[in-house]
C-alpha positions as CSV (number, residue, x, y, z in Angstrom):
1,X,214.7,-74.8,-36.8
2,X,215.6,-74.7,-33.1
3,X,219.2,-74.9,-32.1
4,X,218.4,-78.6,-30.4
5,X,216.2,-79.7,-33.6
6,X,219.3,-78.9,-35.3
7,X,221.5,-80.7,-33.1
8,X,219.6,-83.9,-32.6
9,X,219.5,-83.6,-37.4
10,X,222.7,-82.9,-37.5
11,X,223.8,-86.0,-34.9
12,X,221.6,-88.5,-36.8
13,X,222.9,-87.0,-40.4
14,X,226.8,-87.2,-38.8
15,X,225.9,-91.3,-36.7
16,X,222.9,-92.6,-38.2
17,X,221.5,-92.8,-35.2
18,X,219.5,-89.8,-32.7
19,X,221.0,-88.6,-29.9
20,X,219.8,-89.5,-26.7
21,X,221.5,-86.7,-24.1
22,X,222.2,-82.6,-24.6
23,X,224.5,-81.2,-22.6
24,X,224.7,-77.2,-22.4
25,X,227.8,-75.1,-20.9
26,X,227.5,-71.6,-21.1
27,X,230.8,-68.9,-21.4
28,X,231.0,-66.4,-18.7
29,X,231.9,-62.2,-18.7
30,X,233.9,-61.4,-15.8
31,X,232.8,-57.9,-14.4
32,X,236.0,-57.6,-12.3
33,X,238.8,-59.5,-10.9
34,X,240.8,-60.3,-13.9
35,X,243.9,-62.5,-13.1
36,X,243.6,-62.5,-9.8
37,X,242.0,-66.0,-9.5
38,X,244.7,-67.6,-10.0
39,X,246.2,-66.0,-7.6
40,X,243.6,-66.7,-4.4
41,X,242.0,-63.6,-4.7
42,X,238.3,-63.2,-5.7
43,X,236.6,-62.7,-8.7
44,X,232.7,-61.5,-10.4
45,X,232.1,-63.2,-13.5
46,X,228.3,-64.0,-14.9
47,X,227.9,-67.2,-17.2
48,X,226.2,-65.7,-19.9
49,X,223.2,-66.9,-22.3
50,X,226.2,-68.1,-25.4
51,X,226.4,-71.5,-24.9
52,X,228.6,-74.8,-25.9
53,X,225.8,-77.3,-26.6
54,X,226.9,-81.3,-27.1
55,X,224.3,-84.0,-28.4
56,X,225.8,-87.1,-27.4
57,X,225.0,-91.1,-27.0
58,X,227.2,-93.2,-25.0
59,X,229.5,-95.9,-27.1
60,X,231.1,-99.1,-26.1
61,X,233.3,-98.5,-29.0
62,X,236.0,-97.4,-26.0
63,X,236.5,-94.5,-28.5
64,X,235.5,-91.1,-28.4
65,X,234.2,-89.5,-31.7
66,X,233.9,-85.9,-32.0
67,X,232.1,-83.6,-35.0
68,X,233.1,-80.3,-34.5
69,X,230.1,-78.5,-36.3
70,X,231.3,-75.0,-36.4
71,X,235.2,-76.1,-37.6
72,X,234.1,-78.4,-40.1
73,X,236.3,-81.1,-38.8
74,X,235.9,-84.4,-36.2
75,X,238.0,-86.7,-34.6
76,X,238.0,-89.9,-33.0
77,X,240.3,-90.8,-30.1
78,X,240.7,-93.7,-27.6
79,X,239.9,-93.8,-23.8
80,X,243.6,-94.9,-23.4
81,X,247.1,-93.8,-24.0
82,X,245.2,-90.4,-23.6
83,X,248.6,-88.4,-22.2
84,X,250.0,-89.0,-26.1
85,X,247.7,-86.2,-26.8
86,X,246.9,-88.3,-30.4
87,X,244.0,-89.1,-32.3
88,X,243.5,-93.0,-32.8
89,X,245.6,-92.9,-36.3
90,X,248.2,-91.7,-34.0
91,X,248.3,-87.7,-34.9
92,X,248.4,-84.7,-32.6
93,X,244.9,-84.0,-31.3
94,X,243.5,-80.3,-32.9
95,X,243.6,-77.5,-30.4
96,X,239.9,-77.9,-29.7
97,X,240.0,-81.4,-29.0
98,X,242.3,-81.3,-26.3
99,X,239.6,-79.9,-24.0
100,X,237.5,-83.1,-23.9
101,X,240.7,-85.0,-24.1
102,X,241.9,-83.4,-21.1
103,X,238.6,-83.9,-19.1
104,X,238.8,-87.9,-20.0
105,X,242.4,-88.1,-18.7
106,X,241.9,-86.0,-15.6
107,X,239.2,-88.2,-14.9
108,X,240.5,-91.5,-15.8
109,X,243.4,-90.4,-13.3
110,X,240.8,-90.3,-10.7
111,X,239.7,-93.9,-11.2
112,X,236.1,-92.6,-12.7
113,X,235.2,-95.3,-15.7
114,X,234.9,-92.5,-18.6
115,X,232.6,-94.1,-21.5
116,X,233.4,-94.2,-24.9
117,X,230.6,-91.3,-26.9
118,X,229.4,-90.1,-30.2
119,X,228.8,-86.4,-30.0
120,X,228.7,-83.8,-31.9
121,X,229.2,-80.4,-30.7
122,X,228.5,-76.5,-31.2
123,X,228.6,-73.0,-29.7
124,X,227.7,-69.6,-30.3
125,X,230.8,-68.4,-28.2
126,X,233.7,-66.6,-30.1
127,X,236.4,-69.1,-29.8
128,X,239.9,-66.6,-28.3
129,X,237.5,-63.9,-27.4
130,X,237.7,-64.0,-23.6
131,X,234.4,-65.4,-23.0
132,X,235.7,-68.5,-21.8
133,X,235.1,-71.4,-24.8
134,X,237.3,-73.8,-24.0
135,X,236.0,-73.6,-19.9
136,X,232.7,-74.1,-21.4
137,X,233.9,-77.4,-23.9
138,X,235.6,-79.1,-21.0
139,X,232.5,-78.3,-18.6
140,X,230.0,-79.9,-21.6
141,X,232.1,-83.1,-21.0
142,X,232.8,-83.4,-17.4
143,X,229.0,-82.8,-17.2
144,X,227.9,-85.7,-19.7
145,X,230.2,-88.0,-18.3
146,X,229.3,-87.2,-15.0
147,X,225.8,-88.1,-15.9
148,X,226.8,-91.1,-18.2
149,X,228.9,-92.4,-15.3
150,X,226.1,-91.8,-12.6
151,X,228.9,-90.4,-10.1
152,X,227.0,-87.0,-8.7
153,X,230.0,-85.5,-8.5
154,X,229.6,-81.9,-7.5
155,X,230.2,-78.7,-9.4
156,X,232.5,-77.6,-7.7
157,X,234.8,-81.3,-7.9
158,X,234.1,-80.9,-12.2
159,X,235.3,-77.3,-12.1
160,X,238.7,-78.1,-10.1
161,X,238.4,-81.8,-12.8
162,X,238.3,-79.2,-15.7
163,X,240.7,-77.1,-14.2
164,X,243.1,-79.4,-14.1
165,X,242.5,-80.8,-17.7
166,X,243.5,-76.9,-18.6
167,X,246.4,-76.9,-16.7
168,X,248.3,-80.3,-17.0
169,X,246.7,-81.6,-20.5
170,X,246.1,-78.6,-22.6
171,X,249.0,-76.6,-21.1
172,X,247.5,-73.5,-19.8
173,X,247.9,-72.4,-16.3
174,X,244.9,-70.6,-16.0
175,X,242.8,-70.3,-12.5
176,X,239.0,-71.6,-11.0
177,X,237.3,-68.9,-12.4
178,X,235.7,-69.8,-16.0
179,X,234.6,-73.3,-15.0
180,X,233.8,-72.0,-11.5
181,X,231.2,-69.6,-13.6
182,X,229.8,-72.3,-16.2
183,X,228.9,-74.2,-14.1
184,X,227.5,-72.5,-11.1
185,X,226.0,-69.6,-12.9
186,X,222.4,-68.0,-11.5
187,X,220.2,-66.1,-14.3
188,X,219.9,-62.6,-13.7
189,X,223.2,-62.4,-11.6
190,X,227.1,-62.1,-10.7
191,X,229.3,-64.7,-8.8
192,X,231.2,-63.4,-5.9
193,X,233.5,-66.4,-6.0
194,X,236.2,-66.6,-3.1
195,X,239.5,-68.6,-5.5
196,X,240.8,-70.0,-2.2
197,X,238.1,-70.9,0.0
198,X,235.5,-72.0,-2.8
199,X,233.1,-69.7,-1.3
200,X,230.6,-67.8,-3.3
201,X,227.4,-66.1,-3.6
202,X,224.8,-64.3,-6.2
203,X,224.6,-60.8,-6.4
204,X,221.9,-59.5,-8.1
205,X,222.3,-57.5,-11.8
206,X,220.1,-54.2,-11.0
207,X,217.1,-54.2,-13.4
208,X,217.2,-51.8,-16.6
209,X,220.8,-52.4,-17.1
210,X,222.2,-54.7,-19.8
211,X,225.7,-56.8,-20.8
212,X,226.9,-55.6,-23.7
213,X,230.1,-57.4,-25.4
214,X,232.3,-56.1,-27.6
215,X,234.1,-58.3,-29.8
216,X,237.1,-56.3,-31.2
217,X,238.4,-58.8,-33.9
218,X,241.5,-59.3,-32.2
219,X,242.8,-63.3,-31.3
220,X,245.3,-64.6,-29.2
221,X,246.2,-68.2,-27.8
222,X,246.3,-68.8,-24.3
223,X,248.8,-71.7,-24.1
224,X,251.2,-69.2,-26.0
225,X,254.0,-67.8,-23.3
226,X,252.1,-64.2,-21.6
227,X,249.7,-65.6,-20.0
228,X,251.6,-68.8,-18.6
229,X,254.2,-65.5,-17.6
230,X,251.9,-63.4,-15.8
231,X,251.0,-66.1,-13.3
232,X,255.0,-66.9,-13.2
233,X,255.6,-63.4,-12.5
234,X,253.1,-63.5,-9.4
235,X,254.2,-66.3,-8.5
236,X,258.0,-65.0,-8.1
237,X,256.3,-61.7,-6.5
238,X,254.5,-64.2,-3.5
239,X,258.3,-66.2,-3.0
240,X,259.9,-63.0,-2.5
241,X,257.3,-61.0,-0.3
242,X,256.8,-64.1,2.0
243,X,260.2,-64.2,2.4
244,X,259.4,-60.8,4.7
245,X,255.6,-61.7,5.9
246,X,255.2,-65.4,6.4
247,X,251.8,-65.2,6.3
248,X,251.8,-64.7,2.6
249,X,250.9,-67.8,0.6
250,X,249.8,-65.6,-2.8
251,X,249.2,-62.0,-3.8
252,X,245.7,-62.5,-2.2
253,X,247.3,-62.2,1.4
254,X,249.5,-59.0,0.4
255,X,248.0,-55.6,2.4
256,X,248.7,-52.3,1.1
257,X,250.8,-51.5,4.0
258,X,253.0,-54.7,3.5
259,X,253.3,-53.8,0.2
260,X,254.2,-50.2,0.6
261,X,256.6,-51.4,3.0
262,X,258.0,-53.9,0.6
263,X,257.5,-54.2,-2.5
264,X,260.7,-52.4,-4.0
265,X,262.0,-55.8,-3.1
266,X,260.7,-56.8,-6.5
267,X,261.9,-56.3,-9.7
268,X,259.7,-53.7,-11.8
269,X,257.5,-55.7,-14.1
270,X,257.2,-58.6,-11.3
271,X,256.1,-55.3,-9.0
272,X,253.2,-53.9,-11.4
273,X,252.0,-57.5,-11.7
274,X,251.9,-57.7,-7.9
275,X,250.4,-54.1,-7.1
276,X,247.5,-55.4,-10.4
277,X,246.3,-58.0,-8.0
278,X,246.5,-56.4,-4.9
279,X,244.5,-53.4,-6.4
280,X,242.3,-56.0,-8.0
281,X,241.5,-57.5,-4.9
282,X,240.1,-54.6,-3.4
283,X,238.2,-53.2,-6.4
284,X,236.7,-56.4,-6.4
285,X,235.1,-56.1,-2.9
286,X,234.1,-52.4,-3.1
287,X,232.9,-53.0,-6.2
288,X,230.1,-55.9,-4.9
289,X,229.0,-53.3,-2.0
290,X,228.6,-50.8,-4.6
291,X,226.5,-52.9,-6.7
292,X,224.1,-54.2,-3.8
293,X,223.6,-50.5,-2.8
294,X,222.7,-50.1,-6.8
295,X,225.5,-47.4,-7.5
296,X,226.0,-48.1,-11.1
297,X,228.5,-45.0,-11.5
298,X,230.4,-46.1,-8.5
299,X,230.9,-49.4,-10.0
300,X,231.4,-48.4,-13.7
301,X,234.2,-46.1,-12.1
302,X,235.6,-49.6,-10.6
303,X,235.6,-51.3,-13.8
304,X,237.4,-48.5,-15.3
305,X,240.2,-48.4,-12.9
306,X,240.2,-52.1,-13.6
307,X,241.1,-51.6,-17.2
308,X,243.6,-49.3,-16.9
309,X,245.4,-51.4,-14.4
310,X,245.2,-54.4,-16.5
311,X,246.5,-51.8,-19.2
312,X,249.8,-49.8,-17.6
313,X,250.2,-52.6,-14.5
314,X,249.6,-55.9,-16.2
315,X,250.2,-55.3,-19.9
316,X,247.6,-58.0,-21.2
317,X,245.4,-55.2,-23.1
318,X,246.4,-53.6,-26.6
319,X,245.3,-50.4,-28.4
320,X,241.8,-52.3,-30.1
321,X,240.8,-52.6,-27.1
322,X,241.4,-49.8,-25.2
323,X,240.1,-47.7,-28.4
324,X,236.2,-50.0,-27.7
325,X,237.0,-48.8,-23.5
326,X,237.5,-45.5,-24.3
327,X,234.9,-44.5,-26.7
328,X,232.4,-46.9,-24.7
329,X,233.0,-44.3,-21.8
330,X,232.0,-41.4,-23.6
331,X,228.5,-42.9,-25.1
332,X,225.2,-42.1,-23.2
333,X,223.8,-45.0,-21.1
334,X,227.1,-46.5,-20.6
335,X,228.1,-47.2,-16.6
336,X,231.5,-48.9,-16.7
337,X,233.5,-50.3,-19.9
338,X,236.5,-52.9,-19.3
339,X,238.6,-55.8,-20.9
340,X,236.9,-58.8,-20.1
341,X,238.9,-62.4,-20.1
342,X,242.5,-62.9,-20.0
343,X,243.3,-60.1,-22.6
344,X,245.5,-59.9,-25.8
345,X,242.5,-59.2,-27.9
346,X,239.2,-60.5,-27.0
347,X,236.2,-58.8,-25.9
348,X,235.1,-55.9,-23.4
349,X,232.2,-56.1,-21.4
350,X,230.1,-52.6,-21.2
351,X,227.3,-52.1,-18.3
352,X,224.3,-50.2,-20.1
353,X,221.4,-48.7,-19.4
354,X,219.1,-50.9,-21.4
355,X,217.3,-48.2,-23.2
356,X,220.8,-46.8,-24.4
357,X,221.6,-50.4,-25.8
358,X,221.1,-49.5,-29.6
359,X,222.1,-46.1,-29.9
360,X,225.4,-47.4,-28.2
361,X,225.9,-50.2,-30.5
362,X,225.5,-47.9,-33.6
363,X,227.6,-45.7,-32.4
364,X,230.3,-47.6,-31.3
365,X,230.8,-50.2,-33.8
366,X,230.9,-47.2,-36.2
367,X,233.8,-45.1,-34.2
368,X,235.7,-47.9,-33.9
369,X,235.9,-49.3,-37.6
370,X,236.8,-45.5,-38.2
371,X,239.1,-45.1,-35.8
372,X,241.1,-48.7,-36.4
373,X,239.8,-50.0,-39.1
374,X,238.2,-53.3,-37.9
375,X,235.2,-54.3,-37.5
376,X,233.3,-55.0,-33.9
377,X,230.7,-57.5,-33.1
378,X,228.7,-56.5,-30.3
379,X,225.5,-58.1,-29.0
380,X,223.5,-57.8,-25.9
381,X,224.2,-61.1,-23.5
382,X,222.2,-61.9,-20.5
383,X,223.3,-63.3,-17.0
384,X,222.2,-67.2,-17.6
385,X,222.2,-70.5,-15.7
386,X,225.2,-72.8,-15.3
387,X,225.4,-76.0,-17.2
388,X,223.1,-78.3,-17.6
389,X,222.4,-82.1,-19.1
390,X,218.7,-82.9,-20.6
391,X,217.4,-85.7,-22.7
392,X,218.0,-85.5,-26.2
C-alpha cells in the first residue's frame, strides 16, 4: 500500500468520510550555515525526500481536528481563543499540536479567514533530530489553508507566517531557514538563501555523490533554554559591537577586521558565539564557489571546520555526535561530515561518494554502537522539491 492509499484509508477509517486534499512538506539537511540565519547571515540547506504528509477536508465545524498517526493521539481545537494554547475541553495543546495551532493564530492575526479541517497527519521525519519536523508540520498547514482559503499567498509570505507561529506561539526563536527550505526546495540541489534580503538561488548537488544522515539517538527540545540563549547571546554580541561600528545591525555585518579590532569588548562565551557566525558566514560563501567548481574535498574540508566551530565556539554539539563526525571522516568515499540542525543531539549530514554509500553505513553504524553504545539510524536522503498541495 502506497503512503497516500494509506493516508486517504486511514482518513476515511479515523472521519468516515475520504479525504479530498494532500498536502506534502518535506524536512530539510543544512550543508552549512548553522545558526547563523537567525542572525542575517546566509545559509545552504536542501529540503530532502522525508516528508510530513496531511490528508485533509475542509469543516464548517469552526474546529480543527487533528489524528496524529505516528503518536497515536488527536486533538480537536477551535479557530478562536487560539492564544490560550488549549484544546476545545480546555487543556494544554500537546507539543506537536502547537505547530498547526500556531499557523492558525498567526494567520488569523493577519485577517486571513482560516477554515475549520479534518486531517490526519504523518511523517517519516525523526521528530528532535535536526531535520526540521516541526518547520515541515507548520509548512503542511499554512500550505492547505493557503489553498483552502484561495489567497496565493507566496512562499516566501508562509515561510515568515510559519516563522512567526515558531517564534511567538510555540516559543522558539529559531530563524527563516527550515521553512525557507520546505518550501522552496529544487530536486537535485542546495539553497543559497540570503536571511536578510530573502534572496536565494539553486546550486546544483554534483552527480555521484549522495546525503547520508546519521541519526545518533540523541533528543533534545528546542523551546528548552540553549537554543533561545545562543541567539540571546548574539544578540548581546551585535548591541555591543554596534556600539563601536554603527553599521552593524547583526553578526552578519561584523568583518574580520572589525572584529579583531573589537571583539575583546565581549565577554568570552558571548565572543565565541560571535566569532561562530562570523566564521560561519564566510565558510558559507567559499563553500558554494567550491561546490560550483565541483571541489568536493574543498568543501568537505568546509563542513568540517563547520563542526568543530559549532563544537569548541558554539557549544550546541555533544560527544554522540562528534564520535558519528569523527569516524565518518576516516571512512572511504566520505567528503565532508558535520552536525546538521540546531544541535544537542540530532543528526549529521555526511557527503558520499555514492558508490561508498553501503560500505560506509556498515561501517559506521557498527563503530559507533561500539564505541558509545547506541545505536545509529542512517539512510540515504535525496535533495527533493518543496511543499506541495494535490487532490486527495
Amino acid at each position: 500500500m502506497s503512503i497516500d492509499e494509506r493516508l486517504r484509508s486511514e482518513f476515511q477509517h479515523a472521519f468516515g468520510r475520504p479525504p479530498r486534499w494532500i498536502a506534502r512538506a518535506p524536512g530539510r539537511v543544512n550543508l552549512l550555515g548553522e545558526h547563523v540565519d537567525y542572525n542575517d547571515g546566509w545559509v545552504l540547506p536542501a529540503a530532502i525526500d522525508r516528508a510530513v504528509q496531511i490528508a485533509a477536508t475542509e469543516s464548517d465545524s469552526g474546529l480543527v481536528r487533528v489524528v496524529a498517526l505516528d503518536f497515536s493521539e488527536s486533538v480537536v481545537f477551535g479557530l478562536q481563543g487560539l492564544a490560550a494554547k488549549n484544546d476545545a475541553d480546555g487543556n494544554p495543546l500537546p507539543g506537536w499540536a502547537r505547530y498547526p495551532a500556531g499557523v492558525a493564530w498567526v494567520m488569523a492575526a493577519e485577517g486571513l479567514p482560516v477554515v475549520g479541517i479534518d486531517a490526519l497527519l504523518t511523517s517519516n521525519i525523526p521528530p528532535a533530530s535536526g531535520l526540521s519536523s516541526s518547520a515541515a508540520i507548520e509548512v503542511a498547514f499554512a500550505l492547505l489553508w493557503d489553498h483552502l482559503g484561495g489567497w496565493g499567498l507566496g512562499r516566501m509570505s508562509l515561510a515568515q507566517l510559519c516563522q512567526r507561529a515558531e517564534n511567538a506561539y510555540v516559543g522558539v526563536s529559531c530563524g527563516l531557514m527550515d521553512q525557507f527550505a520546505s518550501l522552496h526546495g529544487v530536486a537535485g540541489c542546495a539553497l543559497l538563501f540570503d536571511c536578510r534580503d530573502l534572496r536565494w538561488e539553486s546550486v546544483p548537488l554534483p552527480d555521484g555523490v549522495s546525503l547520508v544522515i546519521a541519526d545518533s539517538g540523541v533528543r533534545r527540545a528546542l523551546d528548552d533554554s540553549r537554543y533561545n540563549q545562543r541567539r540571546a547571546e548574539c544578540e548581546a554580541a551585535a548591541r555591543i559591537l554596534a556600539r563601536q561600528l554603527p553599521g552593524v545591525r547583526a553578526l552578519r555585518d561584523v568583518t574580520p577586521q572589525a572584529f579583531a579590532r573589537h571583539g575583546g569588548l565581549l565577554p568570552p562565551d558571548i565572543r565565541r558565539r560571535a566569532k561562530h557566525v562570523m566564521d560561519e558566514c564566510a565558510r558559507v560563501l567559499k563553500a558554494v564557489e567550491l561546490l560550483r567548481a565541483g571541489d568536493m574535498p574543498g568543501f568537505g574540508a568546509e563542513m568540517r571546520e563547520g563542526h568543530s566551530s559549532l563544537r569548541d565556539l558554539y557549544e550546541v554539539s555533544c560527544h554522540e555526535l562528534d564520535v558519528l563526525v569523527e569516524i565518518a571522516g576516516r571512512l572511504p568515499g566520505c567528503h565532508g561530515a558535520r552536525l546538521t540542525g540546531a544541535g544537542f543531539g540530532g543528526c549529521t549530514v555526511n557527503l558520499v561518494d555514492r558508490s561508498q554509500v553501503e560500505a560506509f553505513r556498515q561501517a559506521l553504524t557498527e563503530e559507533y554502537h561500539q564505541r558509545v553504545g547506541r545505536e545509529a539510524t542512517v539512510w540515504v536522503c535525496q535533495a527533493a522539491e518543496g511543499g506541495t498541495v494535490v487532490p486527495a
